[in-house]
TORSEDO-797029 format. One line per field, with one value per residue: residue number from 1; x, y, z of N, C-alpha, C in turn. Coordinates in pm, whole numbers, always signed. Layout:
resi NUM,...
nu X,...
nv Y,...
nw Z,...
cau X,...
cav Y,...
caw Z,...
cu X,...
cv Y,...
cw Z,...
END
This chain:
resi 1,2,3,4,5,6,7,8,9,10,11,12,13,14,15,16,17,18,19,20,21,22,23,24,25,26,27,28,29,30,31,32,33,34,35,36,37,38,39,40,41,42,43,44,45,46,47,48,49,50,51,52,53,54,55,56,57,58,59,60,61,62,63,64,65,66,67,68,69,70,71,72,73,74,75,76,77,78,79,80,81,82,83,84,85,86,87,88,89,90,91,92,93,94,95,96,97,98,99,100,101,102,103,104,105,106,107,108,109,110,111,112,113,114,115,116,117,118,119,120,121,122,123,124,125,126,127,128,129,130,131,132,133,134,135,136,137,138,139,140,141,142,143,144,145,146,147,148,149,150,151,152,153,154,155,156,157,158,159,160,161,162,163,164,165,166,167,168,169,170,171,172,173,174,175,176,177,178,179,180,181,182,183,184,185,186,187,188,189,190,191,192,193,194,195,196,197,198,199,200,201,202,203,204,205,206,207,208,209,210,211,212,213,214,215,216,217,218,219,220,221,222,223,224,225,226,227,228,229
nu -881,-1022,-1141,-1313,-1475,-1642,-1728,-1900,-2044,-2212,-2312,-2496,-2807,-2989,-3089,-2984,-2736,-2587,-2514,-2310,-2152,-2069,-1976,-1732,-1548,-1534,-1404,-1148,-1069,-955,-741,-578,-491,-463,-175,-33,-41,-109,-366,-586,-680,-872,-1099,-1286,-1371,-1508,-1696,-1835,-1954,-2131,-2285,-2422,-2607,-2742,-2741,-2562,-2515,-2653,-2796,-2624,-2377,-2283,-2259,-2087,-1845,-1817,-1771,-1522,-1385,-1362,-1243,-977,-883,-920,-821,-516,-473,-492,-270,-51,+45,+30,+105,+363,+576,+479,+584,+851,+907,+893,+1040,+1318,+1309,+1277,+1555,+1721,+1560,+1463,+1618,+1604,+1334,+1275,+1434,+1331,+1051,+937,+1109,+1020,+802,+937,+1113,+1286,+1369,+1581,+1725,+1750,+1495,+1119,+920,+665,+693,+975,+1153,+1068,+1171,+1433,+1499,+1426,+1588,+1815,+1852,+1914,+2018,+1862,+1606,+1276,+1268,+1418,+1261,+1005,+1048,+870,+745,+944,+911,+674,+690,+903,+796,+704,+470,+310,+340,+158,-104,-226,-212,-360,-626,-694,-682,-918,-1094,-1137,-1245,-1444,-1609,-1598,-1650,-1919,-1846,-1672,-1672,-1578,-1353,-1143,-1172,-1029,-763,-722,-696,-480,-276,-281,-172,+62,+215,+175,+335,+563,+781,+948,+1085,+1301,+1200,+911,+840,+780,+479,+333,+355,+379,+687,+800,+972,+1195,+1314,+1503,+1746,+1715,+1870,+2106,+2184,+2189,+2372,+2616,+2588,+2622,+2898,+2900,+2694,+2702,+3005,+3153,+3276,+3338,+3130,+3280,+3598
nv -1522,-1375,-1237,-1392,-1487,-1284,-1196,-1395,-1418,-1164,-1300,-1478,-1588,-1678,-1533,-1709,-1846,-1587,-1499,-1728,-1708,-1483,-1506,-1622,-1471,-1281,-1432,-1517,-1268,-1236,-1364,-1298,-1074,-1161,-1273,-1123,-780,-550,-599,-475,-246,-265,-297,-49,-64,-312,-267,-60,-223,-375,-227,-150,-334,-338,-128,+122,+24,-245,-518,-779,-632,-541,-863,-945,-805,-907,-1157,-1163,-1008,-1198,-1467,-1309,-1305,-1599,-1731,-1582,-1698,-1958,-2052,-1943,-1709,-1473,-1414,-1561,-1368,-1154,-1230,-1297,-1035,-901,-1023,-939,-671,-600,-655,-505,-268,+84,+104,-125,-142,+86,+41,-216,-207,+110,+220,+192,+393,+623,+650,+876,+847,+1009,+926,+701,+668,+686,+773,+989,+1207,+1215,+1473,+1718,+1596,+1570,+1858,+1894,+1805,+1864,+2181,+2460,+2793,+2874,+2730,+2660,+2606,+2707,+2943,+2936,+2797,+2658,+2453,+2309,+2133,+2008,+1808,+1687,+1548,+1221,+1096,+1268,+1157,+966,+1020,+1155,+914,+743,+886,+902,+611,+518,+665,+625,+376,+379,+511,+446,+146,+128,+224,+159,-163,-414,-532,-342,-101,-216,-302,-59,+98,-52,+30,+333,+286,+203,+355,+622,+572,+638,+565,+425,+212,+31,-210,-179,-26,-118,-108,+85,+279,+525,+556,+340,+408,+505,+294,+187,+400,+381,+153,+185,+412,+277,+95,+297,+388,+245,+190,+426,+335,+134,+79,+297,+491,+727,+798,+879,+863
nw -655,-482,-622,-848,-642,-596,-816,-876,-702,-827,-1030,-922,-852,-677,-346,-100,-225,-322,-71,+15,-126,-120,+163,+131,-11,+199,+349,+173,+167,+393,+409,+260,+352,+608,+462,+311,+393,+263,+72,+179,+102,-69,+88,+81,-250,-195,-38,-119,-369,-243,-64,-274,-356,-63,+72,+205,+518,+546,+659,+567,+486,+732,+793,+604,+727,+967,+930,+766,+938,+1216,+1039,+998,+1233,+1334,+1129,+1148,+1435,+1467,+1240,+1380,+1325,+1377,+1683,+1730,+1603,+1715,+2027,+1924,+1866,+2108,+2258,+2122,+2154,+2420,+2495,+2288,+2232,+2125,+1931,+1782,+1763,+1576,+1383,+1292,+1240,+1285,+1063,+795,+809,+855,+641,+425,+146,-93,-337,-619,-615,-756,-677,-691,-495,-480,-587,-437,-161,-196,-213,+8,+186,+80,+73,-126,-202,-440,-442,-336,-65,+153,+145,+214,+523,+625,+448,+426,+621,+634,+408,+510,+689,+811,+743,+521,+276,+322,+261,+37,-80,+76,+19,-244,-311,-113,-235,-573,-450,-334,-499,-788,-888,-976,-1235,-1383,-1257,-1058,-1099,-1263,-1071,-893,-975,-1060,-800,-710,-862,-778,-527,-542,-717,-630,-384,-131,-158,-435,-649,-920,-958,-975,-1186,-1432,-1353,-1388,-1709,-1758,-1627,-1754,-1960,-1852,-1781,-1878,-1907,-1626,-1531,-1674,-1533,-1256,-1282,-1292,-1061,-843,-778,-608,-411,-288,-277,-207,-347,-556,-890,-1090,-1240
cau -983,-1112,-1237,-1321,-1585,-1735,-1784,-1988,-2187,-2290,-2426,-2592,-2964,-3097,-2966,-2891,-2636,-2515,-2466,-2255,-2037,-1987,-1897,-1648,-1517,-1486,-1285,-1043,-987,-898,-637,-525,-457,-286,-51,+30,-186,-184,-486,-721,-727,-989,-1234,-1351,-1431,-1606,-1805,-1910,-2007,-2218,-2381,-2490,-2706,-2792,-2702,-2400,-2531,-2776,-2744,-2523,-2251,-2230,-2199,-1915,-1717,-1804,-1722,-1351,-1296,-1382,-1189,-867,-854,-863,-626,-343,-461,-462,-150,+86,+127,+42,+178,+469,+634,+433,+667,+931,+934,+868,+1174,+1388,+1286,+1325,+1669,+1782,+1482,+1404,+1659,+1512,+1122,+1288,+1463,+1243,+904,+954,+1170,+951,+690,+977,+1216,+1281,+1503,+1628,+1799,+1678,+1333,+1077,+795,+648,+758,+1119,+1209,+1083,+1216,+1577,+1526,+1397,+1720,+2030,+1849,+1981,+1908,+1770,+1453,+1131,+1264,+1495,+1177,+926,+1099,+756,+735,+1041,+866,+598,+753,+970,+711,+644,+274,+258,+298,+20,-242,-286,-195,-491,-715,-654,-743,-1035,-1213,-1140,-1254,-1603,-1624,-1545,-1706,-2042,-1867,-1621,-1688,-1506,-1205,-1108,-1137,-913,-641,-679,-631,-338,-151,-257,-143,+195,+248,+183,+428,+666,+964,+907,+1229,+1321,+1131,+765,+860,+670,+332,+343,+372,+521,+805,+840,+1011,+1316,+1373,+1669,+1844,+1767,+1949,+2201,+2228,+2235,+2559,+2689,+2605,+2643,+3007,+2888,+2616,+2795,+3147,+3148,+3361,+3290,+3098,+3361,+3733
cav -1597,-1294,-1156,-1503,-1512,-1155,-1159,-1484,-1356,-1082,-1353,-1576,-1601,-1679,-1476,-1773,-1855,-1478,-1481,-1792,-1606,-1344,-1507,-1742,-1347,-1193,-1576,-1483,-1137,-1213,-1481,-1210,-979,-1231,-1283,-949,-660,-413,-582,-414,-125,-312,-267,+50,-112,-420,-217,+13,-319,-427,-109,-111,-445,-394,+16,+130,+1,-310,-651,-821,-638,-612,-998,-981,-770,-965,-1290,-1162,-1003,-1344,-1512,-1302,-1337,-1710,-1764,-1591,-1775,-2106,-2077,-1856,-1589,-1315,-1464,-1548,-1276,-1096,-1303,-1228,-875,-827,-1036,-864,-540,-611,-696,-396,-157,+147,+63,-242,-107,+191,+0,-329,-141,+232,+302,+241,+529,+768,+707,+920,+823,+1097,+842,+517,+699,+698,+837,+1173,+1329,+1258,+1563,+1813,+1535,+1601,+1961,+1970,+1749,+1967,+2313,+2572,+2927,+2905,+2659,+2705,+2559,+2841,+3064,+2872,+2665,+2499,+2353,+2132,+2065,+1932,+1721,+1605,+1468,+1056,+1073,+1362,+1080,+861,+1126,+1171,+816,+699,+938,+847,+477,+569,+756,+491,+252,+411,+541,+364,+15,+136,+304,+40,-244,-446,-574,-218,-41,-326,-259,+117,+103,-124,+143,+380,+249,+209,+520,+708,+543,+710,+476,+372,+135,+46,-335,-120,+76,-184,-164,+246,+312,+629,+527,+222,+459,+525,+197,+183,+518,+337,+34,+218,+485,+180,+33,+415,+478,+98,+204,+511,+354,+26,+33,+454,+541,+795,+733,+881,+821
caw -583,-420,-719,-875,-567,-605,-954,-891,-605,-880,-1122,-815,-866,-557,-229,-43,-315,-335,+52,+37,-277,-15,+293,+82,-45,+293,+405,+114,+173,+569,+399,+175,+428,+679,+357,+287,+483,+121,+21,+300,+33,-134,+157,+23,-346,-171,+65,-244,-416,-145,-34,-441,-333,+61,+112,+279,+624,+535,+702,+491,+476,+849,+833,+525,+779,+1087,+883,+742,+1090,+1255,+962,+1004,+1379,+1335,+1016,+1238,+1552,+1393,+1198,+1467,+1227,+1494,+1808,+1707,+1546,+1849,+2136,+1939,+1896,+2248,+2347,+2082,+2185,+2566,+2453,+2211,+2274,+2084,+1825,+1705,+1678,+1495,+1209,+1212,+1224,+1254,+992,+686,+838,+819,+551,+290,+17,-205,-448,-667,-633,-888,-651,-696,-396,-489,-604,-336,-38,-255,-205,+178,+242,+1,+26,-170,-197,-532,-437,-290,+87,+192,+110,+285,+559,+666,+365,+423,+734,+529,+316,+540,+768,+762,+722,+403,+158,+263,+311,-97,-118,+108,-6,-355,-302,-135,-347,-675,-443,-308,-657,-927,-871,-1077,-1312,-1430,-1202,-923,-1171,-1279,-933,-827,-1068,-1050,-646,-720,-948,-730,-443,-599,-768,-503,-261,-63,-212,-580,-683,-1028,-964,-990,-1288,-1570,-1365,-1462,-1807,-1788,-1552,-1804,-2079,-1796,-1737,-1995,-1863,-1502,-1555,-1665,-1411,-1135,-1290,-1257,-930,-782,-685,-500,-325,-221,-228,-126,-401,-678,-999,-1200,-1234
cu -1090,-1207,-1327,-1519,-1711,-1809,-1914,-2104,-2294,-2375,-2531,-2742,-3068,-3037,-2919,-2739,-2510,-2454,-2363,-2120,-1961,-1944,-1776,-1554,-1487,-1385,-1163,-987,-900,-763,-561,-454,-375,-202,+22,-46,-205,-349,-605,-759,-791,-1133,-1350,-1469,-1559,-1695,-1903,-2016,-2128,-2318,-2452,-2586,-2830,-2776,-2577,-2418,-2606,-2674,-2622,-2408,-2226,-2186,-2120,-1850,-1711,-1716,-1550,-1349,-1255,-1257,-999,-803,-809,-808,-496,-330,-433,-312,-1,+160,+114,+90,+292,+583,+574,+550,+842,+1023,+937,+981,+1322,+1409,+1322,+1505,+1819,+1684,+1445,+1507,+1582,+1422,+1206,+1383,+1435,+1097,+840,+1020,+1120,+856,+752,+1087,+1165,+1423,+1498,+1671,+1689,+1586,+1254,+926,+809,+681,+923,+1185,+1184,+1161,+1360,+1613,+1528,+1521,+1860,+1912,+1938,+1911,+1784,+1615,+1420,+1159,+1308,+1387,+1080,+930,+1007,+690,+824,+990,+774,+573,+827,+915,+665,+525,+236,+233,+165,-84,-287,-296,-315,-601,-770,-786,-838,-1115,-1242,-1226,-1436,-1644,-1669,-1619,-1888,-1973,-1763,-1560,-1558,-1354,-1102,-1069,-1040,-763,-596,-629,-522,-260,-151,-168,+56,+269,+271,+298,+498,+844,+866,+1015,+1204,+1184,+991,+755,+783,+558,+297,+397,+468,+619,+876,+986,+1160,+1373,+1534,+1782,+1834,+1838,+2084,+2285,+2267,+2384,+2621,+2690,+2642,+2822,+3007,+2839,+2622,+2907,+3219,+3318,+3294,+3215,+3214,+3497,+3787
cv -1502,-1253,-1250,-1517,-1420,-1125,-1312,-1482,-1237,-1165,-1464,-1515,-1583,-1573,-1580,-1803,-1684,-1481,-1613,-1718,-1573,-1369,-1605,-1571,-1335,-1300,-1528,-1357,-1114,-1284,-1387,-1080,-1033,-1243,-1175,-857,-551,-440,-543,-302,-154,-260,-185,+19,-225,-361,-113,-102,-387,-330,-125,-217,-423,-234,-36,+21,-160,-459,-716,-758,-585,-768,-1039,-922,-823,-1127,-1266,-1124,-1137,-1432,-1454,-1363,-1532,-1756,-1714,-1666,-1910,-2151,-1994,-1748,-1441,-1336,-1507,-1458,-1167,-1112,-1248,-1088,-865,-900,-976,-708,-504,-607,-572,-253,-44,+131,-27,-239,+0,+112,-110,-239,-9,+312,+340,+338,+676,+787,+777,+967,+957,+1034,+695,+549,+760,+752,+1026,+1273,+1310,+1379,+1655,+1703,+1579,+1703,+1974,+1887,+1830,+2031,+2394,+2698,+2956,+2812,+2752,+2682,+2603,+2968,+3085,+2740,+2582,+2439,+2241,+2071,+1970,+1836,+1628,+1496,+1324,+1025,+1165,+1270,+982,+945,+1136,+1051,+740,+760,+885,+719,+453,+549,+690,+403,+266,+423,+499,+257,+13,+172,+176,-130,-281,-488,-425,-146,-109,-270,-95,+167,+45,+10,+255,+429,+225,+315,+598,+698,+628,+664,+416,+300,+117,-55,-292,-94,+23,-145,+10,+249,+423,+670,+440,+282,+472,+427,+161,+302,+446,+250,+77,+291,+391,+174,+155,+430,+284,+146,+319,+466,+243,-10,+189,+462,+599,+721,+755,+909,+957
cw -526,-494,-771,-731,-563,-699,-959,-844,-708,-988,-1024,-844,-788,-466,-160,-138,-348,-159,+80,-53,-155,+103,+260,+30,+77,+377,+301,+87,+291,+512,+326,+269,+516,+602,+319,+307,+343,+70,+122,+220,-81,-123,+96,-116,-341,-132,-37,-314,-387,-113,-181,-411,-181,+130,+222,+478,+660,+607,+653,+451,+640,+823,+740,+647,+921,+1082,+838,+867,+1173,+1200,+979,+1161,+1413,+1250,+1127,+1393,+1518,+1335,+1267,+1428,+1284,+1627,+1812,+1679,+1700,+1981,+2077,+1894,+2013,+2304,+2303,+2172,+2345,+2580,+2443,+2249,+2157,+1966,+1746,+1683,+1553,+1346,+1215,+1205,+1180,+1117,+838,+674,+792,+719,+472,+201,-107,-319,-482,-669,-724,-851,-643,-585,-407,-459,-497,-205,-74,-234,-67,+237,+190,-18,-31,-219,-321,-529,-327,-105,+155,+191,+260,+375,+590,+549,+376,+505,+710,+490,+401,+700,+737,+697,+560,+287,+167,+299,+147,-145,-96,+76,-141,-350,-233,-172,-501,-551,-406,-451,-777,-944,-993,-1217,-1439,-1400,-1116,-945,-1154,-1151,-867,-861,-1033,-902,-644,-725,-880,-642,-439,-629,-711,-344,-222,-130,-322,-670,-838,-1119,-1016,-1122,-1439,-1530,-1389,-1596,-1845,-1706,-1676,-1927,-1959,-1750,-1795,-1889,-1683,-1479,-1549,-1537,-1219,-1136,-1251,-1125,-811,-683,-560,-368,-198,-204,-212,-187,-500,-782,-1112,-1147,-1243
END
């Protein structure tokens, strides 16, 4: 829908007709974002899109981002989807306390899974957790430090998506940059499960040997008994 509106605003004729496109666009990106907050890593591509019509600063796209701001604020006021969950975190939390922010909220900032993972920092997080003398983390301990910091993975991750998103939008329009911030955005994760592994191509080829390797390790990882007899 989002796109569906953008790509229409680019064939609109008149401007009143392009400025309706676009405030019917910045209404379905706020709805897109109360639904699941990943798509805010659009912004970048839209705001490229727009600056290409009105420059980075020009009227109109102040009033796309005054209109989704506006727009998100009252989708979750309207439907209780921030006040709610608001009330009760804060009576949970009053409750249990720094437990309960740290593994309902906190804990996806700082895990890092050594296993089942198909993102690129796997392998050094595997090492800065079972050092051994022969790697690089026994050499250079502030590298494990590094690595083993919450924030290291989304720093190439957000940069990344970005730079496709300022970028890209002239070069192979607003579809493309879409897609390519997707896969980015994926790829790059911090946790990369087996479920992802079609929308990467060259994950897709280990899907067989992962399948398998589940059933193998399934007894280790849930019933904390060996893989082998």
């Amino acid at each position: 829908m989002l796109l569906l509106c953008l790509r229409n605003s680019n064939k609109a004729l008149h401007d009143d007709e392009r400025v309706v496109w676009e405030t019917f666009a910045a209404i379905t990106l706020a709805f897109a974002i109360s639904w699941k907050i990943y798509p805010i890593i659009y912004v970048p591509a839209i705001w490229a899109l727009l600056a290409k019509r009105y420059g980075w600063l020009g009227g109109e796209v102040w009033w796309f981002g005054l209109v989704a701001l506006a727009s998100l604020v009252i989708i979750n006021g309207s439907l209780w989807s921030m006040y709610v969950p608001l009330l009760f975190s804060m009576k949970l939390t009053s409750r249990w306390g720094q437990p309960f922010l740290e593994h309902t909220f906190l804990y996806h900032l700082t895990r890092l899974d050594h296993r089942h993972n198909f993102s690129p920092y796997f392998y050094p997080i595997y090492h800065s957790l079972f050092p051994s003398s022969s790697t690089y983390i026994d050499t250079y301990p502030f590298v494990a430090k590094i690595i083993r910091h919450p924030l290291t993975s989304f720093l190439p991750q957000t940069m990344l998506v970005a730079l496709a998103g300022f970028k890209l939008p002239k070069a192979i329009g607003i579809e493309g940059t879409m897609f390519l911030q997707t896969a980015i955005f994926v790829v790059f994760n911090k946790v990369v499960t087996s479920q992802v592994c079609p929308f990467c191509p060259s994950i897709t080829k280990l899907m067989g040997s992962t399948s398998y390797g589940s059933c193998l390790c399934y007894p280790m990882s849930f019933r904390n008994s060996t893989c082998r007899k």
